[in-house]
C-alpha positions in Angstrom: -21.4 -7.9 -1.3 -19.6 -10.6 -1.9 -17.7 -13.2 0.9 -15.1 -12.3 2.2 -11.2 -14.4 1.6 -10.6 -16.1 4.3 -7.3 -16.2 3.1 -4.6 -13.9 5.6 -3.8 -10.7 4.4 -1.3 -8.1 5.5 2.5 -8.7 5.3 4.5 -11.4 6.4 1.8 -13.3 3.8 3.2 -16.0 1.9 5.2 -14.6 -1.7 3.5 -16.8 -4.1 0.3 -15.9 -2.0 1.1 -12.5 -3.1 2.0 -13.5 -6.7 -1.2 -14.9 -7.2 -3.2 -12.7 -6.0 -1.6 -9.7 -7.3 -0.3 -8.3 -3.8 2.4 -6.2 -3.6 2.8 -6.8 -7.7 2.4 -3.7 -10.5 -0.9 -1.7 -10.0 -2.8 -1.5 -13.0 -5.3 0.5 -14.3 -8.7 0.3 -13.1 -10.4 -2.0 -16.4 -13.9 -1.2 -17.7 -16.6 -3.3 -16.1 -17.4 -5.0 -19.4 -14.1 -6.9 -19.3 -15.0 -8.5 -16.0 -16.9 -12.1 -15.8 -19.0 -11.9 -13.3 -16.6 -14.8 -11.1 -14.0 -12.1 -11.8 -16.0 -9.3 -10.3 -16.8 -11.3 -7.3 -13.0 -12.3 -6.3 -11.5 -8.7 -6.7 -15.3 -7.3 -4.9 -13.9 -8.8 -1.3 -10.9 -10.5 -2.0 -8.3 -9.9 0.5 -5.1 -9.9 -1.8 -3.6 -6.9 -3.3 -2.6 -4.5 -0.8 0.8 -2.9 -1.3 1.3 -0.7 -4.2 2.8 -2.2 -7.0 0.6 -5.2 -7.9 -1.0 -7.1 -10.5 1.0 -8.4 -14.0 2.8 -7.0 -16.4 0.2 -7.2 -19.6 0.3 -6.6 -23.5 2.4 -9.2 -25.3 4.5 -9.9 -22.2 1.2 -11.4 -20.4 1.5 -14.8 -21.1 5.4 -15.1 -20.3 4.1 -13.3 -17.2 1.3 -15.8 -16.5 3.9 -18.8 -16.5 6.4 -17.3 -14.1 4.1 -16.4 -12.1 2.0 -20.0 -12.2 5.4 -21.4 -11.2 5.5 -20.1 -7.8 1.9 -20.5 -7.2 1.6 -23.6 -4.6 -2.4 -23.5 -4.2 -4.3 -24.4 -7.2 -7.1 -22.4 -6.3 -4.8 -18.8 -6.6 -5.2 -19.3 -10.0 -8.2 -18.2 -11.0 -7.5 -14.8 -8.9 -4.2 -14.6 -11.3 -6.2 -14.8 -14.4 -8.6 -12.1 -13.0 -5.3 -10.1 -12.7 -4.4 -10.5 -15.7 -7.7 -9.5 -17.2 -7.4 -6.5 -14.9 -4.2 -5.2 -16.9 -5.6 -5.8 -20.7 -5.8 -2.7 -22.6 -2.6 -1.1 -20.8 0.2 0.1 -23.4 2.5 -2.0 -24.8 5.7 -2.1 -23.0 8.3 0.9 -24.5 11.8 0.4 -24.4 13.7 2.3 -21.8 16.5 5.0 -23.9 20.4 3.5 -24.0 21.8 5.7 -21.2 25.1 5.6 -19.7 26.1 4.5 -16.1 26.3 8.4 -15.3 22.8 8.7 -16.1 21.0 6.3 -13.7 20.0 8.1 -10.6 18.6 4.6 -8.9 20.2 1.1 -8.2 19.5 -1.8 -6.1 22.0 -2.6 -3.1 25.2 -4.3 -4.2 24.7 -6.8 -1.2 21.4 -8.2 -1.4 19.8 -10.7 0.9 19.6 -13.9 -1.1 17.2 -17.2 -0.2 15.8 -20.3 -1.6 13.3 -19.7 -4.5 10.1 -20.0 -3.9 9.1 -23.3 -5.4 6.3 -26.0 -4.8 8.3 -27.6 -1.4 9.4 -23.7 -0.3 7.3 -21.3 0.4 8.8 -17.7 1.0 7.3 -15.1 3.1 8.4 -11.5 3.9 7.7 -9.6 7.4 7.8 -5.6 6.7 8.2 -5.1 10.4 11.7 -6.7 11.1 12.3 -6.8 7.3 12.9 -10.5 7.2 12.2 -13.2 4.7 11.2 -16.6 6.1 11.9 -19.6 3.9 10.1 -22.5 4.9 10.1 -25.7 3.7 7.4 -28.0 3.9 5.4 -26.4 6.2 8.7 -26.0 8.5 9.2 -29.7 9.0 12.4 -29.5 7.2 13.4 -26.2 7.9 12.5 -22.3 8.1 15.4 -20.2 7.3 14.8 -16.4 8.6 17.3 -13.6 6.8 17.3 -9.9 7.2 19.3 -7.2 5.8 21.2 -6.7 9.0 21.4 -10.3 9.8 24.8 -11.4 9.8 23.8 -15.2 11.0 20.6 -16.2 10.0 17.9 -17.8 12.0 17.6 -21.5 11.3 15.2 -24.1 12.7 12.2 -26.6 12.4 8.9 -27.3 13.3 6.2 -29.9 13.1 3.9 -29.8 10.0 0.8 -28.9 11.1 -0.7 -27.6 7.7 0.0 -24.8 5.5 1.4 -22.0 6.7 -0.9 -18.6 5.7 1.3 -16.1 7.5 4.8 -16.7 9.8 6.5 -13.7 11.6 9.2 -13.2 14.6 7.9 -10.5 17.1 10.4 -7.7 17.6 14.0 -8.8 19.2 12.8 -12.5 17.7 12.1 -13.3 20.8 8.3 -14.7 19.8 7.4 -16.7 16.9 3.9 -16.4 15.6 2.1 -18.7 12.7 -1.0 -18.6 11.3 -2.0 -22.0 9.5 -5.9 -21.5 9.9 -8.4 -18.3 9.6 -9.5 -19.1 13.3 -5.8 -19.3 14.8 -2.7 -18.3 15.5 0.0 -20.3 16.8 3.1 -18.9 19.2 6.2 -20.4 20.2 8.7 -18.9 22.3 12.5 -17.9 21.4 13.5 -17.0 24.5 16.2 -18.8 26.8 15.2 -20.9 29.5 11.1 -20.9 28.3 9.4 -23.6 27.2 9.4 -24.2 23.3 6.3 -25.8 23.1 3.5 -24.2 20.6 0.4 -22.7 22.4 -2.7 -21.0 20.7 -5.3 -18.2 20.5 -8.5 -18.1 18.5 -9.7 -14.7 18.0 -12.7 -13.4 20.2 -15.4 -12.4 17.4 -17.5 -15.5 16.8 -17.1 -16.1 12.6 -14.9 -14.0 12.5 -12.0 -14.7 9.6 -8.5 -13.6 11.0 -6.8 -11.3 8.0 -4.3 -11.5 8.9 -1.7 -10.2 12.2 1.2 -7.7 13.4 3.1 -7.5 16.0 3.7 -4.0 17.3 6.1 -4.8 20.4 8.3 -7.8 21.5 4.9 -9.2 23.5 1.9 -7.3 21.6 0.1 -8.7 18.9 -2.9 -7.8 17.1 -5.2 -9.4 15.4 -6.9 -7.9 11.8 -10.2 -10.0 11.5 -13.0 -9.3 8.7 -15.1 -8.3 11.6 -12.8 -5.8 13.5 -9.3 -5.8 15.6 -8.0 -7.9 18.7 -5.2 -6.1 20.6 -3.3 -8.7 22.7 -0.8 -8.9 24.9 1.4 -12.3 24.8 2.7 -14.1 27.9 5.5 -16.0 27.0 6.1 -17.5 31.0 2.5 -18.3 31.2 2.0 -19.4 27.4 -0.6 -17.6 27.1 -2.2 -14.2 25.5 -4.6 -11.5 27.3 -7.0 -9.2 25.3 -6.0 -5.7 26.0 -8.7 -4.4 23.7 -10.9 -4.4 20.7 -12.8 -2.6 18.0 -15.7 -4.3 16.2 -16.1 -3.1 12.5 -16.2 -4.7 8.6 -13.0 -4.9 7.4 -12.3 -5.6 3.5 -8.3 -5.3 3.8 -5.9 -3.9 6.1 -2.6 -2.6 6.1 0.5 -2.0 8.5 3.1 0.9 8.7 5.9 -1.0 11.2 7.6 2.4 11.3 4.6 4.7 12.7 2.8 1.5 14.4 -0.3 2.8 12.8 -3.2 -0.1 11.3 -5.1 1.1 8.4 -8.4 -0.8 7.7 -10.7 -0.4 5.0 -14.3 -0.2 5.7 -17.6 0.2 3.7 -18.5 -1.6 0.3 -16.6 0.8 -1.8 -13.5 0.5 0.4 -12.6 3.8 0.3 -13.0 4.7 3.9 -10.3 4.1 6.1 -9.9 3.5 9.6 -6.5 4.1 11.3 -5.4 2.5 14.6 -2.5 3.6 16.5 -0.4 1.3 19.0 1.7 2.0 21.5 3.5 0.9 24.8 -0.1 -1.5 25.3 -2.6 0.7 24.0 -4.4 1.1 21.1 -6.1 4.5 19.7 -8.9 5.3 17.2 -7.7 7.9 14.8 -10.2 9.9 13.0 -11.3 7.8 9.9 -11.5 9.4 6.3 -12.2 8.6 3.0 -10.5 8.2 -0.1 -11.8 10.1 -3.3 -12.3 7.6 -6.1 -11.4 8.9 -9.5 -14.7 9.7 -11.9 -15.7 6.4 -13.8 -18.9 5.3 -16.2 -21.8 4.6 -14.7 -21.5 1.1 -15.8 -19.0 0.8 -13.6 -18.8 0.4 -9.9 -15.6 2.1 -8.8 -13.8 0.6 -5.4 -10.6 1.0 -3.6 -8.4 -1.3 -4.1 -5.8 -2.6 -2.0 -2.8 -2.7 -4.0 -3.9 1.4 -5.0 -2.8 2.1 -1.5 0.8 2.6 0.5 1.8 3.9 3.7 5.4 5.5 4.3 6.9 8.0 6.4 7.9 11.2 4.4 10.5 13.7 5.8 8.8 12.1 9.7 5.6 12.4 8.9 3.0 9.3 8.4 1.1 9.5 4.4 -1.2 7.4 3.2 -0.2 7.0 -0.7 -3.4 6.5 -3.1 -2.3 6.1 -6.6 -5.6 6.9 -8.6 -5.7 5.5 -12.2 -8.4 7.5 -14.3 -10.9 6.4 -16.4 -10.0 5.9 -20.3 -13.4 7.9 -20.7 -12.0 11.2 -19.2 -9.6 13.6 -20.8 -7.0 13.2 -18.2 -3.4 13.4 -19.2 -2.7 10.3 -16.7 -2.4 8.5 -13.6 -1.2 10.4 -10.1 -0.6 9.7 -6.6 -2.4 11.3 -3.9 -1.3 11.9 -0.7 -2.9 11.9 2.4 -1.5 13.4 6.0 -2.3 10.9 8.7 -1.4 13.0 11.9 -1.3 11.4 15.6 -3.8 14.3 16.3 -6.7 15.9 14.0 -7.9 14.4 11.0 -5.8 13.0 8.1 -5.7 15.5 4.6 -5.4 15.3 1.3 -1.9 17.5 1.2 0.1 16.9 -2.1 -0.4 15.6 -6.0 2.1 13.6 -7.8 1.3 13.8 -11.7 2.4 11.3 -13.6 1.3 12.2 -16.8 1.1 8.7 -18.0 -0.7 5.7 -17.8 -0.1 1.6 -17.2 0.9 0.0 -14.0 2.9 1.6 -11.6 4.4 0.4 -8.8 5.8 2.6 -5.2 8.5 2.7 -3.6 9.9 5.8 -0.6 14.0 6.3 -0.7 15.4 8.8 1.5 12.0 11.0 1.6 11.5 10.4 -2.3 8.6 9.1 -3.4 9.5 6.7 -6.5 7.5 6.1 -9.0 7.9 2.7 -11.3 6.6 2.3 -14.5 6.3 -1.1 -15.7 5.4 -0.6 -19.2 8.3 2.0 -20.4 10.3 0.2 -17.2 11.8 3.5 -15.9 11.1 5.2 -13.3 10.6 9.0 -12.0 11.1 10.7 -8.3 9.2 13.2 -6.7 10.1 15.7 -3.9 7.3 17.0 -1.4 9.7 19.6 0.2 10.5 21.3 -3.5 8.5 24.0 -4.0 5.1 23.1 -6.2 1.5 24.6 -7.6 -0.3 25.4 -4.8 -4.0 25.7 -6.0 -5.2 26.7 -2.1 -5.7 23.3 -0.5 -2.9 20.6 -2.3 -0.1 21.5 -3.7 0.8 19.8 -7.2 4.6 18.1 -7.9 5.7 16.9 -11.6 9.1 14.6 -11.6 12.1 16.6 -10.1 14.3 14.4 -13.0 13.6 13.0 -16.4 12.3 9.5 -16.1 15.2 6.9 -15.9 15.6 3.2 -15.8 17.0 1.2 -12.7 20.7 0.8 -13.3 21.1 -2.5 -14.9 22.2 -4.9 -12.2 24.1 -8.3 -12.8 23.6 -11.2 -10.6 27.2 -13.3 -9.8 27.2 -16.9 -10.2 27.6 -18.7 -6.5 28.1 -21.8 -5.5 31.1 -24.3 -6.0 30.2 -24.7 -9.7 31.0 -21.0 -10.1 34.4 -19.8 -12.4 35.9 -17.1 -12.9 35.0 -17.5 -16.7 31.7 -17.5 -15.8 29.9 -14.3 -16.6 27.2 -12.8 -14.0 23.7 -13.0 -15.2 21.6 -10.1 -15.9 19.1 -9.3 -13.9 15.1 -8.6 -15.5 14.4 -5.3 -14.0 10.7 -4.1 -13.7 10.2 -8.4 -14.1 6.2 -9.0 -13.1 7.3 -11.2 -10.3 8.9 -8.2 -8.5 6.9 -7.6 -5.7 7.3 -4.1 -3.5 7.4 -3.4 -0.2 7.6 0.1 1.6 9.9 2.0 2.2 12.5 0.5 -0.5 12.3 -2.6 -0.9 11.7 -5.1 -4.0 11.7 -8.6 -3.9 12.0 -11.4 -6.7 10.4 -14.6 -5.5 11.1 -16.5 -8.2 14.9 -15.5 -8.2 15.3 -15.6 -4.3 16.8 -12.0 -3.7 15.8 -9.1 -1.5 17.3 -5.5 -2.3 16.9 -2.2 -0.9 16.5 0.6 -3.5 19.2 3.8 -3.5 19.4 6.4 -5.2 22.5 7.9 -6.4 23.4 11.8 -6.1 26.0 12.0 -8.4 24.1 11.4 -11.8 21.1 14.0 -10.4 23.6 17.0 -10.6 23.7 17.2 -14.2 20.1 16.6 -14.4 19.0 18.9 -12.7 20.3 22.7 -14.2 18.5 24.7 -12.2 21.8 24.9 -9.0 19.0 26.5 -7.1 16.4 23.6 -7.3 19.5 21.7 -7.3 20.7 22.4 -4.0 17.0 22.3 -2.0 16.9 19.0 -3.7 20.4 17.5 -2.6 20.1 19.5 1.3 17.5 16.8 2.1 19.0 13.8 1.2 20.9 11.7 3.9 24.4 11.6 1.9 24.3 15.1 0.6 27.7 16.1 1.7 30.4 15.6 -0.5 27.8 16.2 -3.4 27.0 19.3 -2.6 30.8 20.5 -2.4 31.6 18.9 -5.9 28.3 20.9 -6.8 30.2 24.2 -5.5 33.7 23.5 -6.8 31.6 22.8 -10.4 30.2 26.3 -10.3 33.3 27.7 -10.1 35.1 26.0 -12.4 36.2 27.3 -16.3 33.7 25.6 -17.8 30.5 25.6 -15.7 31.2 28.9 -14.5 28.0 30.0 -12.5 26.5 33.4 -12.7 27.5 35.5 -8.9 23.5 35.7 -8.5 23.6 31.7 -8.8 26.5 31.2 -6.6 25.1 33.9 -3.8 21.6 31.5 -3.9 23.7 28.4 -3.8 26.1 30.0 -0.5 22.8 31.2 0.8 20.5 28.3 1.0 23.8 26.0 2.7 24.1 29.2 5.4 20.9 29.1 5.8 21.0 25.1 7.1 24.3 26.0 8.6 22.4 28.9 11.0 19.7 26.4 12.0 21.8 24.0 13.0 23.8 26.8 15.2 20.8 28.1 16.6 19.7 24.4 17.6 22.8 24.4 19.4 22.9 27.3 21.1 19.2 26.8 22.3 20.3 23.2 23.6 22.9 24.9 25.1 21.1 27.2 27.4 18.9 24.4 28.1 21.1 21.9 29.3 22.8 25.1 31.1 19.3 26.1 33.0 18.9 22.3 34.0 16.0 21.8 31.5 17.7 18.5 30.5 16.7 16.8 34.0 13.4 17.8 34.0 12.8 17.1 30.2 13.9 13.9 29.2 13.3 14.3 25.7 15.5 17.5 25.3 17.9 15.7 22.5 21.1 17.4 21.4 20.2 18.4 18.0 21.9 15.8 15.3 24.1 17.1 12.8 23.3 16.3 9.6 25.2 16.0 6.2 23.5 18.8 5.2 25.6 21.3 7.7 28.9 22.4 5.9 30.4 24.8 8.0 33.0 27.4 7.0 35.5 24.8 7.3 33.9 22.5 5.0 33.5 25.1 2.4 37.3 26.7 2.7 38.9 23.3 2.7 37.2 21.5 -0.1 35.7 24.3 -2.4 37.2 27.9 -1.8 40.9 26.9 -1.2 41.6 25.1 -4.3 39.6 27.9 -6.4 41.9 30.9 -5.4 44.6 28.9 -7.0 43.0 28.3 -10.3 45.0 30.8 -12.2 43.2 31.1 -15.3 40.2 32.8 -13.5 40.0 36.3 -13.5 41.1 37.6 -9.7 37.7 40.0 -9.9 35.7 36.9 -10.2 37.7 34.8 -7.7 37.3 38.4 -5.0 33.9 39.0 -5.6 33.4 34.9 -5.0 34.6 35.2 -1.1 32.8 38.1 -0.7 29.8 36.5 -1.6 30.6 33.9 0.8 31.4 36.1 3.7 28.5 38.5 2.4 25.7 35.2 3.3 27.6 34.4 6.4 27.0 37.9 7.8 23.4 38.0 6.5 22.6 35.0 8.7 24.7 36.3 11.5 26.9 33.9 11.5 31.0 34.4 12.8 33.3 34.8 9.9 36.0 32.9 10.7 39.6 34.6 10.5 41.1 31.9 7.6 38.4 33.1 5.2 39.8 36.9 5.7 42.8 35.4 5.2 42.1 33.9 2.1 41.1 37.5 0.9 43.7 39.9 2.1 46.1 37.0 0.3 44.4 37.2 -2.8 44.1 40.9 -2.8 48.1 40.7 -2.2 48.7 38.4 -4.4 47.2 40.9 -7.4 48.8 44.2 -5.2 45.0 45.1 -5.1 46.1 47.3 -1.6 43.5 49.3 -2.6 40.7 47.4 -2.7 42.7 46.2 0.8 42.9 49.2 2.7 39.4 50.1 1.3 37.4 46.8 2.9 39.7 47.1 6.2 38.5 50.7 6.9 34.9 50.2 5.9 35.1 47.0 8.0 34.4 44.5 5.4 36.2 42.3 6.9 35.7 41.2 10.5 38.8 42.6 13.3 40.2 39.6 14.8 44.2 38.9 16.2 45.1 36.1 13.6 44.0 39.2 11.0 46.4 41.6 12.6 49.1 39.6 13.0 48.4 39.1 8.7 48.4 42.7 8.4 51.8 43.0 10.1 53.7 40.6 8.2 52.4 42.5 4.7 54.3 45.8 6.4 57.3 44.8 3.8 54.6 45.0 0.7 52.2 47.7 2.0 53.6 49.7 4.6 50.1 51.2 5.7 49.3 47.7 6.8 51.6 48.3 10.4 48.9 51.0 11.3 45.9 49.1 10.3 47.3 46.3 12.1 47.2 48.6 15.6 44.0 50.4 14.7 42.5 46.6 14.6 44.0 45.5 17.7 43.0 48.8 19.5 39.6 48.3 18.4 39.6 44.3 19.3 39.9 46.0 23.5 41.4 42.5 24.1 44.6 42.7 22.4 46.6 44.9 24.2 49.1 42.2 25.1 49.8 42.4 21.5 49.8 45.7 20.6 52.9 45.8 23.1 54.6 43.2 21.4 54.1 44.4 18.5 55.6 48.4 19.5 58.5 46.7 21.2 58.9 44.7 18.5 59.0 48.0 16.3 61.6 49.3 18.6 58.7 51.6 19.7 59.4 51.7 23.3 58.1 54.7 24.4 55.0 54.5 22.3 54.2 51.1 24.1 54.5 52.8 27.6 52.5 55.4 26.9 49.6 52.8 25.5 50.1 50.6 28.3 49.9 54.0 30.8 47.0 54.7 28.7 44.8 51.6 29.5 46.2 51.3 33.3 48.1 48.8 32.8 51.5 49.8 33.8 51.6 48.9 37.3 51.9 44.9 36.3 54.0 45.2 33.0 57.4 43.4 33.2 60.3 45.8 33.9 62.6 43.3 32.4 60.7 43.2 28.8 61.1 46.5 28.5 64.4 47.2 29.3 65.7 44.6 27.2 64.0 46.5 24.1 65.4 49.4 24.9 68.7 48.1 25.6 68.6 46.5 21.9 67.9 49.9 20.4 71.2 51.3 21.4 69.7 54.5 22.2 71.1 54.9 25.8 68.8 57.8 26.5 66.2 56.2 25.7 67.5 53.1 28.1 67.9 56.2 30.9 64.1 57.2 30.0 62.4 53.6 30.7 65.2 52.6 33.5 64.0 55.7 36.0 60.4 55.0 34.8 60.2 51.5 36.7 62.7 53.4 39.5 59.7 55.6 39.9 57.1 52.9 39.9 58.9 51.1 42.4 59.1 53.7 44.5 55.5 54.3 44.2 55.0 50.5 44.5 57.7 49.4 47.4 58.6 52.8 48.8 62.0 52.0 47.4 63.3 52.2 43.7 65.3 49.5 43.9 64.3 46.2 41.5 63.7 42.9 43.9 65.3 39.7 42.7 62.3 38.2 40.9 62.6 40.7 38.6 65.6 39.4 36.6 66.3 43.0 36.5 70.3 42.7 37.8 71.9 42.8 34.2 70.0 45.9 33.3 71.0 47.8 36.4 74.7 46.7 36.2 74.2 48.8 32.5 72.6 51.3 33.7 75.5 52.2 36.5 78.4 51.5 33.5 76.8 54.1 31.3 75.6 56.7 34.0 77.5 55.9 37.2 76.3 54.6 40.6 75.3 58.5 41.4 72.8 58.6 38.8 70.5 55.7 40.2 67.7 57.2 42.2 67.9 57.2 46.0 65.2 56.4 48.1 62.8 58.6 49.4 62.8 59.6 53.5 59.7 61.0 55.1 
């Protein structure tokens, strides 16, 4: 085996480091071994560049443009011999293909509109990137005349100096930026403190393992540090007070590359001389597990060849919360394969990591990786578009991996234009475009791309809106757009499109579609409800991570849906009223197959519709089969349709009745019939009439001008308050003095009712 680099490895690596070694750069094809010298062979056999997916240089007739710009932000002299054995790597890839004109409604990605910018890298700057905090370090000279730190959420940079003590290998902040550690030798690593009121002078550790090289290092706290060595891992813990680091723990093994997932605080390494078996570390809160180690599965190649795992094959991301190690496995030119795919690979906290999903690419060329809001995207150098792929949609399960193919037609980056700054800028002055898919672009995960050569740093999106016309299927549609982050007003432009004249949906596509958001919307409930009695059984205090569940974009409730989609579609009027009907009642239909409350305004909406085509038929026919849900706000509808369907007075009552928690109202509403004696006798009838108002009633009866039935009601509360008081006479707080004043004008004093002696 050859010697190892001792050059660092990892992120927070110098950029033109990376560009000369093909780190982090286009990933091509594995080449035969006939097109490698034997000095080529020997610097990619144990060479400790080329991690991240995405390297190498762009080939064909592009490669010599490629070699320049990439030979102009190479400081070292000695890189570039490894850049010419990159270069060798990609001959024989296809020829670059022009990506098809599209229109801005077609592009489905786009870099950030705010990207960080810094100095280009250039023989006095060097640039490096740490994937940890996300920050790019621009320093100049070796620091002596200044580092610049940016991040994307850095609204003042981080500016400052230090002596020139040789080259700087690798530079990172810990987390908070509290520690600054540089590596300027493969012995060393130099710290300096960024915390008030501690000393700023430099101190240093060497690592333990006697010639050992260090790889490279990551900090995986504020004050804990580890170092990657060719000989194993140094956990440390860093004292800034005492200027000084303790070893917490280590692990002696070969290591040919490593690489770091910030996010999961998990250290891959990469073991044995095919590198293809992987050892993961996890860290956390100062200690430091073993993982169960597995191996990759190399794709088939000639036996001339010696097949190896390389770095820059290999990514590690977080996918919808859970930890994958991404191989993308370039086949042999011998086979019959119809291209390149990724594989990948659970890595669970506990158990051991499996081979879970296929991503088929059905092409071949350099590739490079990128994850966007749990979408695995896929760059394609030579065509320079670039496809997506969905784990949660449904695939070909074969019994042990399940297969994915694009979700979307491959597409381009949208084109992106960079504005001329500074004070020499004018308005006249048009903004440059931007070379997307450039072989200096190097990646980092999750979605990030960085130009070294043009000084900017963007984070990759992708955009909903273009993906609903390319994607037909409203079904596959809709489990696509539920999982992304900003799903929600895409998905109601999705629904008010289904309804519309012109993309009119079938009712078995619309019922899927109302389905599968009910179907998040009852999750979501029930993660409430269960928090709920939690929190109410004093769970919470005794488990601290009981979390209110978070709502996500992906819960549209009823309101959502009536406000935005099913309001403004009963007003269309060019759309049949059968249609419009049997579209709420597929709505209602998938609320009540989840068990979730209709709310009243959605009944509402019907029994106005149904109106407003004098369907009382259809009316009368889903009130009495109980299509629609009893509730007070309903009633009190029905009531005010008496005028257009007379019927509707009695269903009205029959729905309160059956409500057994409307009876207030089904007195109002007899009294407000002029019903008087029918309201008695309901309130008599529930046991009620012992606490009614005397006063309400009498006034009702008074305003039928009906002076019976005033005498009827007026000895009725006599003989309750007899019953009551032992006297029939009303008591002051009843209000009652006008009504008896009546009562004596119409029938004399010797009609009221005396009191009672025993």
């Amino acid at each position: 085996m050859p010697p190892r680099s001792s050059c660092p490895r990892g992120e927070g690596r110098s950029l033109q480091h990376r560009v000369g070694r093909g780190y982090g750069r286009w990933a091509p094809p594995q080449p035969d071994a006939a097109r490698l010298s034997a000095e080529d062979r020997g610097s990619r056999g144990g060479r400790g560049g080329g991690v991240a997916p995405g390297s190498g240089v762009r080939a064909g007739p592009r490669a010599a443009a490629a070699a320049a710009a990439a030979a102009t932000v190479t400081v070292r002299a000695g890189l570039h011999r490894e850049l010419r054995s990159t270069l060798a790597a990609a001959v024989g890839a296809p020829t670059a293909v022009s990506a098809p004109a599209m229109g801005e409604e077609d592009y489905y990605l786009e870099l950030c509109e705010r990207p960080v910018q810094f100095e280009k890298a250039n023989p006095v700057n060097c640039v490096f990137f740490d994937e940890a905090n996300k920050q790019v370090f621009a320093v100049r000279s070796g620091g002596a005349t200044g580092v610049v730190v940016k991040g994307p959420d850095d609204r003042n940079p981080i500016s400052f100096r230090m002596d020139d003590k040789g080259e700087v290998k690798c530079i990172k902040f810990s987390l908070e930026n509290k520690i600054l550690a540089v590596q300027r030798t493969s012995k060393t690593v130099d710290f300096c403190n960024f915390i008030p009121d501690n000393s700023q002078l430099e101190y240093t550790q060497e690592c333990k393992t006697k010639n050992a090289n260090i790889l490279g290092f990551c900090w995986t706290s504020s004050t804990e540090i580890v170092f990657i060595t060719d000989q194993g891992i140094e956990f440390y813990q860093v004292l800034p007070e005492k200027r000084s680091l303790k070893l917490l723990k280590s692990h002696n093994l070969n290591v040919n590359w490593y690489m770091y997932c910030p996010e999961s605080a998990v250290i891959l390494l990469s073991t044995t001389v095919l590198e293809n078996v992987l050892q993961p570390f996890h860290f956390r809160a100062g200690t430091m597990s073993k993982l169960p180690k597995f191996e990759i599965e190399l794709p088939a190649a000639p036996k001339s060849t010696k097949p190896s795992l390389s770095e820059r094959d290999i990514a590690m991301a977080t996918v919808y919360g859970q930890l994958y190690v991404l191989f993308l496995r370039h086949h042999s030119r011998t086979s019959n394969s119809t291209g390149a795919e990724v594989v990948l690979y659970h890595l669970p906290r506990e158990g051991a990591c499996k081979k879970m999903h296929i991503l088929k690419l059905n092409r071949t060329g350099k590739f490079a990786l990128n994850v966007v809001d749990n979408l695995v995207v896929v760059h394609h150098q030579d065509t320079e578009t670039s496809v997506i792929f969905d784990i949660k949609l449904r695939g070909e399960f074969d019994g042990s991996v399940t297969f994915h193919h694009p979700v979307l037609p491959a597409r381009s980056i949208q084109p992106y234009q960079i504005p001329i700054a500074g004070p020499a800028a004018v308005t006249s002055q048009s903004p440059v475009p931007c070379k997307l898919y450039s072989s200096s672009w190097i990646v980092f995960q999750p979605d990030i791309i960085i130009s070294a050569s043009q000084g900017y740093l963007w984070n990759l999106q992708v955009k909903l809106e273009p993906i609903v016309n390319l994607l037909p299927d409203k079904g596959r549609l809709m489990d696509f757009l539920l999982q992304r982050k900003e799903c929600k007003m895409v998905i109601l432009t999705v629904c008010s499109q289904m309804l519309s004249e012109s993309d009119r949906a079938s009712l078995p596509v619309i019922a899927t579609v109302f389905d599968k958001l009910n179907h998040e919307y009852k999750k979501y409930l029930d993660a409430e409800q269960s928090y709920a009695m939690a929190v109410e059984a004093g769970q919470s205090r005794s488990s601290p991570l009981l979390k209110r569940p978070v709502r996500t974009q992906a819960v549209l409730d009823q309101s959502d849906v009536y406000t935005h989609v099913l309001s403004a579609f009963v007003q269309k009027k060019e759309m049949p009223h059968k249609f419009v009907i049997a579209v709420l009642m597929e709505y209602i239909r998938s609320l009540n197959q989840f068990q979730i409350a209709v709310q009243h305004y959605l009944h509402e909406l019907v029994i106005k519709t149904l109106v407003q085509h004098n369907l009382f038929y259809m009316l009368h026919q889903f009130l009495q089969y109980h299509v629609l849900s009893d509730s007070k706000p309903l009633a009190c509808l029905l009531l005010s349709l008496e005028s257009f369907y007379p019927p509707a007075h009695q269903l009205s009552l029959d729905m309160l009745k059956r409500l057994s928690t409307a009876n207030d109202e089904i007195v109002e509403v007899l009294l407000s019939k002029h019903q008087v004696l029918a309201a008695l006798r309901f309130i008599r009838g529930i046991g009620g009439h012992d606490n009614i108002s005397a006063r309400k009633f009498l006034d009702a009866a008074k305003q039928t001008e009906d002076n019976m039935l005033f005498y009827t009601i007026f000895r009725f509360f006599e003989q309750r308050n007899q019953r009551l008081r032992g006297s029939p006479n009303f008591t002051p707080g009843e209000h009652c003095e006008e009504h008896v004043a009546f009562f004596k004008q119409i029938f004399g004093d010797q009609a009221l009712m005396r009191p009672t002696t025993f």
